[in-house]
C-alpha positions in Angstrom: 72.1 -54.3 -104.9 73.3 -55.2 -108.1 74.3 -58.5 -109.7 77.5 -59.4 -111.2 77.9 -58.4 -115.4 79.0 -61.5 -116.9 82.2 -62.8 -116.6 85.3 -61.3 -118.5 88.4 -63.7 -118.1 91.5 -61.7 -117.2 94.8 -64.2 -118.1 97.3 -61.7 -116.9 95.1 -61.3 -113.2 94.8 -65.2 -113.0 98.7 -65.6 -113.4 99.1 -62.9 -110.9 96.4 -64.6 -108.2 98.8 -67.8 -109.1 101.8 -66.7 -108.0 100.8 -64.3 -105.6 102.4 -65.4 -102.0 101.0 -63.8 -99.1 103.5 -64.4 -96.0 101.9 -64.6 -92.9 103.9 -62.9 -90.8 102.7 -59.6 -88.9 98.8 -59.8 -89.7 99.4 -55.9 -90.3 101.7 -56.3 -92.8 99.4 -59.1 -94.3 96.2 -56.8 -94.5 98.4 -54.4 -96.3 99.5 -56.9 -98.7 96.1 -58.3 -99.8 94.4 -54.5 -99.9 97.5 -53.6 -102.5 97.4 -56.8 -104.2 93.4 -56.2 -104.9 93.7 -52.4 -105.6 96.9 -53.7 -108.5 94.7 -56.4 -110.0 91.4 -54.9 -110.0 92.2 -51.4 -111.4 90.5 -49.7 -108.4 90.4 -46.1 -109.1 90.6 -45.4 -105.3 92.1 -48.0 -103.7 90.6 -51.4 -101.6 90.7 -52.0 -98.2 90.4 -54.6 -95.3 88.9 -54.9 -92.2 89.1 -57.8 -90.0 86.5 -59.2 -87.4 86.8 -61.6 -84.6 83.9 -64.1 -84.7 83.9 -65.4 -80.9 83.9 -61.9 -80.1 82.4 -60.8 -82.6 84.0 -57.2 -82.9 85.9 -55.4 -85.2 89.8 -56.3 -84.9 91.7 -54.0 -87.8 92.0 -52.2 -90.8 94.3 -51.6 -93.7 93.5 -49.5 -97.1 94.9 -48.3 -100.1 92.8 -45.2 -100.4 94.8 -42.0 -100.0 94.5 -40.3 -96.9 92.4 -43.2 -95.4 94.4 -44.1 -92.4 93.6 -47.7 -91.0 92.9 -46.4 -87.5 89.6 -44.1 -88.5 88.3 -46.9 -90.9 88.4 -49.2 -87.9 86.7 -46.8 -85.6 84.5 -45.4 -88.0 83.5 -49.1 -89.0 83.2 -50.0 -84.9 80.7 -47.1 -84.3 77.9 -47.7 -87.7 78.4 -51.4 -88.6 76.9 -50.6 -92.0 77.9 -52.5 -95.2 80.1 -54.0 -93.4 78.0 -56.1 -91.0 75.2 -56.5 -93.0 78.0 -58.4 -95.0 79.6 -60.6 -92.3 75.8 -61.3 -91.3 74.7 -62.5 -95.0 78.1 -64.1 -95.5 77.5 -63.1 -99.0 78.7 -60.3 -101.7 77.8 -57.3 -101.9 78.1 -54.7 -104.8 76.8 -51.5 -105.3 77.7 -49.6 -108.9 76.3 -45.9 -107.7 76.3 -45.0 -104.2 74.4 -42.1 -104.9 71.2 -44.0 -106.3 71.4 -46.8 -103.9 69.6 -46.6 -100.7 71.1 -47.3 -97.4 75.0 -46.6 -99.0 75.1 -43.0 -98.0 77.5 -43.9 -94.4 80.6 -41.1 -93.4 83.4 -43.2 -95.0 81.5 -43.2 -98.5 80.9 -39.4 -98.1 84.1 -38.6 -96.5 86.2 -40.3 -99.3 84.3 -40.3 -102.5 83.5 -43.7 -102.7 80.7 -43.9 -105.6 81.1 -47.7 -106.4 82.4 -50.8 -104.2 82.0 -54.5 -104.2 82.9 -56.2 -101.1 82.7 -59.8 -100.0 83.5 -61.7 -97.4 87.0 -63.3 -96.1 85.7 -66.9 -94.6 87.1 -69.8 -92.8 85.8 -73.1 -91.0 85.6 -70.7 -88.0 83.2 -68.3 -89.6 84.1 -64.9 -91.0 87.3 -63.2 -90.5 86.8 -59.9 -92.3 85.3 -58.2 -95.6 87.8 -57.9 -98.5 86.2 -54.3 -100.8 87.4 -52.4 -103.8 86.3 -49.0 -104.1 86.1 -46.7 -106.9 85.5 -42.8 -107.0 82.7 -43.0 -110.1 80.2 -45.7 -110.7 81.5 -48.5 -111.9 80.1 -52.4 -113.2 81.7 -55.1 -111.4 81.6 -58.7 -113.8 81.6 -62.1 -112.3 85.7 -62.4 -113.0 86.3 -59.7 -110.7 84.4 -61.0 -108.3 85.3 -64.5 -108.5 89.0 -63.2 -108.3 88.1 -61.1 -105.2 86.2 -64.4 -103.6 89.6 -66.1 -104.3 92.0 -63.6 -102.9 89.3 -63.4 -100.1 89.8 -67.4 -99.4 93.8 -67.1 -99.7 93.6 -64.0 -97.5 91.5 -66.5 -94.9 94.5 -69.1 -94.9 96.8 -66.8 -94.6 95.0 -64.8 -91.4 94.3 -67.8 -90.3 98.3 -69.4 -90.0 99.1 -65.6 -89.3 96.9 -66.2 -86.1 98.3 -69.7 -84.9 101.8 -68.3 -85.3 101.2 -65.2 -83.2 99.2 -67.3 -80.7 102.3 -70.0 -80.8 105.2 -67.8 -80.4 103.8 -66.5 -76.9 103.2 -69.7 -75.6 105.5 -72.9 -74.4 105.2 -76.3 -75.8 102.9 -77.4 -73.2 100.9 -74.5 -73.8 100.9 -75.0 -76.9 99.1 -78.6 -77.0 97.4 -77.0 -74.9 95.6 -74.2 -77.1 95.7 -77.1 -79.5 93.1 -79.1 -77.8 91.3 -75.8 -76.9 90.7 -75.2 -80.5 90.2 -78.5 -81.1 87.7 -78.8 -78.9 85.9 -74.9 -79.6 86.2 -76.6 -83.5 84.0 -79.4 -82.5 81.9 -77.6 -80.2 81.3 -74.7 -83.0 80.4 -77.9 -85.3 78.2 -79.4 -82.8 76.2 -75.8 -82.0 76.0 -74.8 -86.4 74.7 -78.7 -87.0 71.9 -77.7 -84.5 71.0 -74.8 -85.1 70.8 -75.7 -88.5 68.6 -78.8 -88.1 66.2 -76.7 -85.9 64.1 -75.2 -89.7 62.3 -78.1 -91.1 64.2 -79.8 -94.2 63.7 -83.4 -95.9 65.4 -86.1 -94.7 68.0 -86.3 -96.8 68.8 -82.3 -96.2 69.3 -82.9 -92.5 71.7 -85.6 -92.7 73.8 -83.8 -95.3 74.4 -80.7 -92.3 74.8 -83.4 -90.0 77.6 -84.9 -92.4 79.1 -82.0 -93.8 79.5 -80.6 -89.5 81.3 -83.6 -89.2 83.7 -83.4 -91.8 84.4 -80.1 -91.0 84.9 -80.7 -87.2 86.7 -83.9 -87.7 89.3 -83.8 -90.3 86.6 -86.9 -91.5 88.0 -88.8 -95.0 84.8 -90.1 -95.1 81.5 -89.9 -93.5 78.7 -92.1 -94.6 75.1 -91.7 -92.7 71.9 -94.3 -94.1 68.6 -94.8 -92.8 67.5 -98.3 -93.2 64.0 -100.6 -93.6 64.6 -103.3 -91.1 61.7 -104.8 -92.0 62.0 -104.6 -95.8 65.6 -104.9 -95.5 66.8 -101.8 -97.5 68.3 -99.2 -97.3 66.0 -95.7 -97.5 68.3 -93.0 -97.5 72.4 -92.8 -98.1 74.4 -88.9 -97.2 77.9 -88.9 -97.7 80.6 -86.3 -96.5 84.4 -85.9 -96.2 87.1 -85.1 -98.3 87.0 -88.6 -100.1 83.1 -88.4 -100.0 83.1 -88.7 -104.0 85.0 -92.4 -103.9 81.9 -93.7 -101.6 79.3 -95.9 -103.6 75.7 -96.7 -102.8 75.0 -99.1 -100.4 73.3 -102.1 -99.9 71.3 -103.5 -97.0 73.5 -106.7 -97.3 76.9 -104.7 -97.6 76.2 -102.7 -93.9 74.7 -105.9 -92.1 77.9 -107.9 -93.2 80.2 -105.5 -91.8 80.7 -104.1 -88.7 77.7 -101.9 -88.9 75.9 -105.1 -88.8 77.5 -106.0 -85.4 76.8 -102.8 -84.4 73.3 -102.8 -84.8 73.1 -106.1 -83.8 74.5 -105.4 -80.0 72.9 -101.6 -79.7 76.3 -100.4 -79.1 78.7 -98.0 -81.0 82.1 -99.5 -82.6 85.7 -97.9 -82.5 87.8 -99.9 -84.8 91.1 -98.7 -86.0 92.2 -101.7 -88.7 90.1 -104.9 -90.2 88.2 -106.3 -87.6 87.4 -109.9 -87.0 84.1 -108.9 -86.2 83.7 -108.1 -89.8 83.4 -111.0 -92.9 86.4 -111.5 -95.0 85.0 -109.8 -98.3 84.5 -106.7 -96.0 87.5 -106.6 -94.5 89.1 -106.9 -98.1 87.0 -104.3 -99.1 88.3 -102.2 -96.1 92.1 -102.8 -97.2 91.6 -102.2 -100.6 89.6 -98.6 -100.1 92.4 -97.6 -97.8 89.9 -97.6 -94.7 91.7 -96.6 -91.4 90.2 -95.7 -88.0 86.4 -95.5 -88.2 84.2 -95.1 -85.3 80.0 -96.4 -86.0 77.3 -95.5 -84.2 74.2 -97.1 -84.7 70.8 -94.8 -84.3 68.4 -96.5 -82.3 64.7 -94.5 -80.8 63.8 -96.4 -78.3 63.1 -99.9 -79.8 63.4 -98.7 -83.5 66.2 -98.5 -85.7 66.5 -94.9 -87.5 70.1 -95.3 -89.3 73.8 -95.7 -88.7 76.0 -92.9 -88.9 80.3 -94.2 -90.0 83.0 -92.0 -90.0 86.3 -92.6 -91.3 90.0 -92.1 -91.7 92.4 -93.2 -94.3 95.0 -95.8 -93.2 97.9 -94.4 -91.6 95.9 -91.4 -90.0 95.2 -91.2 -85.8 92.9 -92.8 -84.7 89.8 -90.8 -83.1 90.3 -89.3 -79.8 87.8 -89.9 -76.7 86.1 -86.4 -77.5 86.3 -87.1 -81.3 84.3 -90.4 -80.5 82.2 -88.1 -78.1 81.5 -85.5 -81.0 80.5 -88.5 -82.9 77.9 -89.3 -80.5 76.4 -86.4 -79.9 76.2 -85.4 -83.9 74.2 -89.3 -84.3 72.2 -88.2 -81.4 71.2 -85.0 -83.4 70.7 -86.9 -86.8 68.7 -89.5 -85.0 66.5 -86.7 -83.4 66.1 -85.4 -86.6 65.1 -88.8 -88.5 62.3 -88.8 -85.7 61.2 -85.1 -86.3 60.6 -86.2 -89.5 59.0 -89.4 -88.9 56.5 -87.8 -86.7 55.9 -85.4 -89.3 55.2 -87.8 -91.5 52.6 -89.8 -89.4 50.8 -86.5 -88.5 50.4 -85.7 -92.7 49.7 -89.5 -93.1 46.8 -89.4 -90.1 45.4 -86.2 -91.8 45.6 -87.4 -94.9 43.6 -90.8 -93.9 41.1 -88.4 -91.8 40.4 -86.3 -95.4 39.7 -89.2 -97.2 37.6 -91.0 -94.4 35.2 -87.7 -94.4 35.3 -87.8 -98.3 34.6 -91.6 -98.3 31.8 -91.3 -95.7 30.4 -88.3 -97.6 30.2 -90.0 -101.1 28.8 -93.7 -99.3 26.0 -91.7 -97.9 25.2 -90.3 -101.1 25.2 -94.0 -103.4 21.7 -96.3 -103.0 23.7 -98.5 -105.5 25.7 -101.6 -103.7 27.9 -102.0 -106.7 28.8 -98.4 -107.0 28.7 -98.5 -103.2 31.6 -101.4 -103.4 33.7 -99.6 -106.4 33.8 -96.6 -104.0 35.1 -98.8 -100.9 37.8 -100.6 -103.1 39.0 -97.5 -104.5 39.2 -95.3 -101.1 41.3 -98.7 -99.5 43.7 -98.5 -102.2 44.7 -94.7 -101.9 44.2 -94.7 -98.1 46.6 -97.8 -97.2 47.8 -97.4 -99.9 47.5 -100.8 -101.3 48.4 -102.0 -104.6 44.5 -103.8 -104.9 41.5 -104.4 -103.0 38.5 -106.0 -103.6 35.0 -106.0 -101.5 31.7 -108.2 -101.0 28.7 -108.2 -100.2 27.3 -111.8 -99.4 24.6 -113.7 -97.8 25.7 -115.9 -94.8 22.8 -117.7 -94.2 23.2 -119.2 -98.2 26.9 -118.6 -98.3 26.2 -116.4 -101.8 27.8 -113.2 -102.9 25.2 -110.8 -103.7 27.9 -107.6 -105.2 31.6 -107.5 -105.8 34.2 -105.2 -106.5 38.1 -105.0 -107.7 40.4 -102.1 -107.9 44.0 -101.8 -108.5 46.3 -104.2 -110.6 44.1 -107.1 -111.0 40.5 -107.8 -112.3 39.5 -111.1 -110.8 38.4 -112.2 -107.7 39.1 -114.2 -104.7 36.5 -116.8 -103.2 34.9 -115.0 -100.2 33.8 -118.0 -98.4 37.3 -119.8 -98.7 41.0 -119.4 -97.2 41.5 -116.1 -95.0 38.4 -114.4 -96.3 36.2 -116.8 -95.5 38.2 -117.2 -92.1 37.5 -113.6 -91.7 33.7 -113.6 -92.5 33.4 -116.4 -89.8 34.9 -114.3 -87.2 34.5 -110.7 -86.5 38.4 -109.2 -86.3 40.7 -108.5 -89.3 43.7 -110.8 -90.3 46.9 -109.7 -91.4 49.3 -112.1 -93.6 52.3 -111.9 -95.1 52.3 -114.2 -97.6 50.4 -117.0 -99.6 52.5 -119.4 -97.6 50.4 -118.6 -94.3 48.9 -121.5 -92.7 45.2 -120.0 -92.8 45.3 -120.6 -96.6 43.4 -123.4 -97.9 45.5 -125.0 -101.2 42.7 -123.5 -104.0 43.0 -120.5 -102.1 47.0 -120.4 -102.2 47.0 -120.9 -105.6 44.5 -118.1 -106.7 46.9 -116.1 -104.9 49.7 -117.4 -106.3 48.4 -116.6 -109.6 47.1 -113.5 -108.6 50.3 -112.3 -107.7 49.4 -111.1 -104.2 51.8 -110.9 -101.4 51.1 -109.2 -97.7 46.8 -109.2 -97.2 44.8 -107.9 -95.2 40.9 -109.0 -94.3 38.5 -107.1 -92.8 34.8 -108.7 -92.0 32.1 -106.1 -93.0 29.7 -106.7 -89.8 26.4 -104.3 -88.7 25.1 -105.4 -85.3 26.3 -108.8 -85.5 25.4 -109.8 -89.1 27.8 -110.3 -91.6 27.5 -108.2 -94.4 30.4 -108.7 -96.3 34.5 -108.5 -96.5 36.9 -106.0 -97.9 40.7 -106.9 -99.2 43.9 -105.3 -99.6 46.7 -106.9 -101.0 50.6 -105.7 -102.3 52.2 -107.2 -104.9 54.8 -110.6 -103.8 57.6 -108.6 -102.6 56.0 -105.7 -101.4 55.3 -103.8 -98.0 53.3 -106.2 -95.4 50.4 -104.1 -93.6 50.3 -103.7 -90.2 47.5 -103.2 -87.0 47.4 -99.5 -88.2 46.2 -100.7 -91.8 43.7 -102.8 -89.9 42.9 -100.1 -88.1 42.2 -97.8 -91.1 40.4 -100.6 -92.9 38.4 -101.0 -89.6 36.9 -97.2 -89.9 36.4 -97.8 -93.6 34.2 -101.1 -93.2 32.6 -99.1 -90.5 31.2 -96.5 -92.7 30.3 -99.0 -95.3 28.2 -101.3 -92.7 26.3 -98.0 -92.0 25.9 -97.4 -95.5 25.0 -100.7 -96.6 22.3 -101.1 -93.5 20.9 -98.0 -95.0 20.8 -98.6 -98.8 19.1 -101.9 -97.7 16.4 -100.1 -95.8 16.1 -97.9 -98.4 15.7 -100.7 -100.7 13.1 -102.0 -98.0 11.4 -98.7 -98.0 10.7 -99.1 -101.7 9.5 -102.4 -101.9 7.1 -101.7 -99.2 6.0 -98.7 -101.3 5.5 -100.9 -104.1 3.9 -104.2 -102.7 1.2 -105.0 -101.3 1.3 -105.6 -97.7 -1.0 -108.6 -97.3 0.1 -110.5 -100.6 3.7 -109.4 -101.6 2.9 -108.9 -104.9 3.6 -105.0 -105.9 0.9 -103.2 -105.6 -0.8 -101.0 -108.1 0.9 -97.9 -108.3 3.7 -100.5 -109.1 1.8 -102.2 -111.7 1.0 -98.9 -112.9 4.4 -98.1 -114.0 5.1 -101.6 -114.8 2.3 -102.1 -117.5 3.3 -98.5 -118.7 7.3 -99.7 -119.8 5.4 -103.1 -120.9 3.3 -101.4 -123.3 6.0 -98.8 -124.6 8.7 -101.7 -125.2 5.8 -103.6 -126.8 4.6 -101.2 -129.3 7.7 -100.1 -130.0 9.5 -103.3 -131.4 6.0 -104.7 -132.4 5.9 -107.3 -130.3 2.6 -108.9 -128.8 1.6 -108.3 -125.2 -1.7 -109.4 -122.8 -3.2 -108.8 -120.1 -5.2 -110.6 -117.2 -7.6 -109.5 -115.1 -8.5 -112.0 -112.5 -11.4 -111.6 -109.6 -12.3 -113.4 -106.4 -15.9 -114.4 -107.0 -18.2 -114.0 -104.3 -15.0 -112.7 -102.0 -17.7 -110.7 -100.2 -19.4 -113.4 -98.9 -16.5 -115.1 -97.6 -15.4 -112.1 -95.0 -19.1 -111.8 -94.1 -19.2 -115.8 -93.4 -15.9 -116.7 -92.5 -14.6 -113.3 -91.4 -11.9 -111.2 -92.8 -8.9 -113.3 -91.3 -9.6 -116.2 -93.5 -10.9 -113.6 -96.0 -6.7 -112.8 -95.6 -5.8 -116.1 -96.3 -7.8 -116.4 -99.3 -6.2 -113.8 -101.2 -3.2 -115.2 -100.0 -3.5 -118.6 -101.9 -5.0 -116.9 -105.1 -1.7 -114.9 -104.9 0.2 -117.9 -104.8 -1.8 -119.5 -107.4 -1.3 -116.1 -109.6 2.5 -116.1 -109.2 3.0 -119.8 -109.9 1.2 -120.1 -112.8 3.0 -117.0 -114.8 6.0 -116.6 -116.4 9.0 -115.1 -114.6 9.1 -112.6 -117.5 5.4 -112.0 -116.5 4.6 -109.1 -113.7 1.7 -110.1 -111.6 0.3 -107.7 -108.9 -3.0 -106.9 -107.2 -4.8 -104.1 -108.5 -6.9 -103.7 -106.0 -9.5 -105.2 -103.1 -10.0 -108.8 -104.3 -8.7 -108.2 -108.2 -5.5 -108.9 -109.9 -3.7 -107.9 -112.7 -1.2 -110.3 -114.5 0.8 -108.7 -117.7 2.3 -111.1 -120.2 4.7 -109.8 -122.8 5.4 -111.7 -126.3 2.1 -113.9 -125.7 -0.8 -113.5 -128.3 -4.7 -114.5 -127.3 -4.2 -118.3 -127.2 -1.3 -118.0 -125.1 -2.9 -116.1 -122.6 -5.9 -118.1 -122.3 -3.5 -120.8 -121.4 -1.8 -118.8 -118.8 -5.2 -118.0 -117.5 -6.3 -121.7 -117.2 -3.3 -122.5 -115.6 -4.1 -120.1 -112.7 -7.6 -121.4 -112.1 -6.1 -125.0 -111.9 -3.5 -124.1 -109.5 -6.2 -122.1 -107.6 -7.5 -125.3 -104.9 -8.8 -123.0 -102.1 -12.6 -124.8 -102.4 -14.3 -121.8 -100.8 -14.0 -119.3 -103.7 -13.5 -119.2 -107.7 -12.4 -117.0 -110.2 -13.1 -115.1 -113.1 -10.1 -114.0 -115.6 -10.9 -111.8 -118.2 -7.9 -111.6 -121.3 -7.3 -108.7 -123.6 -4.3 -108.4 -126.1 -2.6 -104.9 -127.3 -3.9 -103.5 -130.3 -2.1 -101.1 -132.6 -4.5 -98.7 -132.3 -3.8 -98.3 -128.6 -2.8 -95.3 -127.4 -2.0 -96.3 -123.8 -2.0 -99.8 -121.3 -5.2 -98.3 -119.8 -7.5 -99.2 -123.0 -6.1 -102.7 -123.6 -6.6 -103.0 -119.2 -10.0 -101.9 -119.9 -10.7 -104.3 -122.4 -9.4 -107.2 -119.9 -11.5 -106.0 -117.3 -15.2 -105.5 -119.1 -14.4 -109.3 -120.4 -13.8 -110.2 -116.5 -17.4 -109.0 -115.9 -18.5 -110.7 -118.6 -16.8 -114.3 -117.2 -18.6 -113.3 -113.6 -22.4 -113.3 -115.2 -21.7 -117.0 -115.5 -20.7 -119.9 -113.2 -17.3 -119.3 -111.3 -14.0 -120.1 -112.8 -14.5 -119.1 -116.1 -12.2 -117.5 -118.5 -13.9 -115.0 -121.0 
């Protein structure tokens, strides 16, 4: 099909359209009228034509055309038998033009052939009932149609509607008596609303956004009502707002936004207050002044409310009104109301389930992704950053922050902030140290909560945090930590499903926070000794290696110890290996007390020990090795240290070791504790 050629304004056409009159009187005589007044105005080379179509019955009624030698009796049979253009119009409810019916597929039906017809545009004649006809102008060589034709077609189609339409209630009228006539009144009253009712339904059955569905909804009652004004809101009760504001009617542009305070002050407050819908046909003294002001001064008539409850939950309120002076809503009108709320409120609930169902995938994504990347850090810090940040897009929160502490000495070992703020809160005090204690999460509104200590309070105060929510980081039964989220003052409070979530993320965390600690575990095993706790060598090893590479380097000095059990043989042949155990025990404890924290002491192997000491020269090592020997007091054994110090011509640790160790033999040939 092609589209409309841009529009050429026609003032001569326009003035005709203006004061064109179409009587309705015999809806023969009518379809005549409109097919000559389209065939005048729009230069059709063969003529135009009408044909009429009954949408309850949905059959073709009439016929009337311009085209010479097309009587209206074969169009309407020809049109009854194929359908063709013509239905696939009334179906769309949309134009449809064609500039060369010999090129375009699908156009090649008996009439066309029959009668020459190598261009038409046709479009449909519509009412609130649905489509009456199909208005075309046909042309006997291909021909462009611009958007002014067709706009003036689309408007000689509405005026032909109104006039089929009055055509129709006179003819009906005429053959009826008065009481018949209310009568049929009601009937189509009541078809009008139940033709409303059945379009806002099927309508509402394809998936739109909110918003989209309680437009139909509003727009089906405007339509079905004779509605000045139709207003339809969802509402937060908890936040007190209002979410989402449709209007509708023919006064829907005077309607302002509204406020959560405006509806609870009037009687949609009332109404939601008692569960029950209002018919009220003046100011109501169930309404405050201001809003009954407001009511006379917007001209507010009969208005019927119906608030939307599901189940126990509050999904809207849905207000339609008249203008003062108007009737007041009938009992089916009220009905119609009713059953349109019932569709919006179904509707609000589609959606809301929809929602969740995203929202739960959503969560369950990020939970995998969360318990994918924890399983992958051996870093607690980066381990907490991670937690913080998966809280804050999973709640979502505005912050979070997360510990990892030590309950037996009430210290914080990591921590972790993400979000709008950088410091942190005191774990062991107010409701995190409230949580920590116990083993469920809290939930709080705001820094006002009783649970608060005052320091506590006024870091969040200052903090600017509003609704919390705590969650204990536990792993069979020990505390491990606590994770935060927190909205800013003002904004949305968490609930048992944010506890929930925040439940399944502390969860995974335990589990990978037991396992980065055995890891840890694993590794200090690997690199201590297991009788002494001092690392072992392979640990020394890589120790002394950084030692010496940092030392040379920067030219800074660096010693080493090499310290032997003398006579350690004997003892595990006199007193046995057990106390040959505790032996090595105390020299260990004589080696780590008398060096440096800076220093790395280890054993190196069977009853030996290596002590490293950066930035000490000769003298100071000597001293280092005296102190050991002094703080040595197990009277069944003595030592023998040998020192070295790193020389620039060192290539590696190993030759400044070696040096240490051929002086410790040295210190042996002599009497015991001796430094050499």
């Amino acid at each position: 099909m092609n589209q409309p050629q841009p529009r050429v304004r026609d003032p001569g056409r326009l003035m005709a359209l203006a004061s064109l009159e179409l009587v309705p009187g015999d809806p023969q005589r009518l379809l005549d009228q409109i097919a000559g007044v389209a065939t005048a105005l729009l230069s059709a080379t063969l003529g135009a034509s009408v044909i009429t179509w009954n949408p309850q019955t949905e059959e073709y009624v009439t016929a009337a055309s311009t085209v010479p030698g097309q009587e209206r009796r074969a169009v309407a049979t020809s049109v009854r038998r194929t359908g063709g253009m013509t239905r696939a119009i009334i179906d769309s409810r949309r134009p449809m033009i064609v500039t060369d019916t010999t090129t375009s597929e699908g156009n090649n039906g008996r009439l066309i052939d029959e009668y020459g017809i190598r261009a038409f545009a046709g479009v449909p004649i519509m009412s609130e009932e649905g489509v009456l006809g199909v208005l075309y102008v046909l042309d006997s060589e291909p021909r462009e149609y611009d958007a002014g034709e067709l706009a003036f077609m689309e408007t000689l189609a509405s005026r032909a509607a109104s006039a089929m339409g009055t055509a129709a209630y006179i003819q009906e009228l005429e053959s009826t008596s008065t009481e018949h006539r209310d009568t049929v009144f009601r009937a189509r009253d009541d078809r009008k609303r139940a033709d409303a009712v059945a379009r806002v339904a099927n309508a509402l059955m394809t998936v739109h956004e909110p918003e989209e569905d309680l437009r139909v909804v509003a727009d089906g009652i405007g339509q079905a009502l004779r509605a000045d004004r139709v207003i339809l809101v969802t509402v937060d009760m908890i936040q007190r707002k209002v979410l989402h504001q449709v209007v509708g009617g023919r006064e829907a542009h005077q309607i302002g936004p509204l406020s959560y305070e405006q509806l609870m002050d009037g009687l949609t407050g009332w109404a939601i207050g008692n569960r029950v819908g209002v018919t009220s046909n003046e100011p109501d003294t169930r309404e405050s002044e201001a809003t009954r002001q407001t009511r006379v001064d917007e001209g507010s008539g009969p208005m019927v409310i119906v608030p939307m409850f599901f189940t126990d939950r509050l999904a809207g309120t849905l207000t339609v009104i008249r203008g003062v002076g108007k009737p007041p809503f009938s009992q089916p009108e009220s009905a119609t109301i009713e059953v349109m709320a019932s569709q919006a409120k179904l509707a609000l609930e589609r959606h809301r389930l929809m929602a969740i169902t995203r929202q739960s995938l959503e969560e369950t994504e990020s939970l995998l992704e969360t318990a994918v990347n924890l399983m992958t850090i051996t870093d607690p810090a980066v381990m907490l950053k991670s937690i913080v940040e998966a809280t804050t897009a999973a709640l979502p929160a505005d912050m979070a922050e997360a510990h990892l502490v030590d309950a037996a000495t009430q210290s914080v070992h990591h921590s972790a902030v993400g979000g709008y703020t950088d410091s942190f809160s005191d774990p062991w005090d107010g409701l995190l140290g409230a949580a920590l204690r116990g083993s469920e999460g809290v939930l709080s509104s705001s820094p006002d909560d009783p649970g608060e200590s005052d320091p506590s309070r006024a870091a969040r105060v200052e903090r600017g945090i509003g609704p919390m929510a705590v969650m204990p980081i536990r792993a069979r039964g020990q505390v491990l930590g606590v994770l935060l989220a927190g909205n800013k003052e003002g904004g949305a409070p968490f609930d048992d499903h944010d506890l929930d979530l925040m439940a399944a993320l502390v969860s995974m965390a335990s589990a990978a926070i037991t396992n980065v600690r055995l890891l840890a575990e694993n590794q200090r095993l690997a690199q201590s000794d297991s009788l002494t706790g001092l690392p072992n060598r392979r640990q020394l090893e890589e120790l002394s290696s950084r030692l010496f590479s940092s030392s040379m380097r920067y030219g800074h000095p660096l010693a080493a110890l090499v310290i032997d059990v003398d006579d350690f043989k004997s003892v595990n042949d006199t007193f046995g290996h057990i106390t040959g155990d505790e032996v090595l025990k105390n020299v260990a404890e004589a080696c780590s007390t008398g060096v440096r924290d800076a220093d790395v002491v280890g054993r190196w192997g069977g009853d030996e020990f290596l002590a490293l000491l950066p930035e000490t020269d000769d003298e100071g090592a000597r001293t280092t090795a005296a102190r050991v020997i002094e703080l040595q007091r197990d009277p069944r054994v003595t030592l023998s240290i040998g020192v070295a110090t790193m020389r620039l011509d060192d290539t590696d640790v190993n030759q400044m070791i070696d040096r240490a160790d051929t002086a410790m033999y040295a210190a042996k040939s002599g009497s015991g504790d001796r430094i050499v």
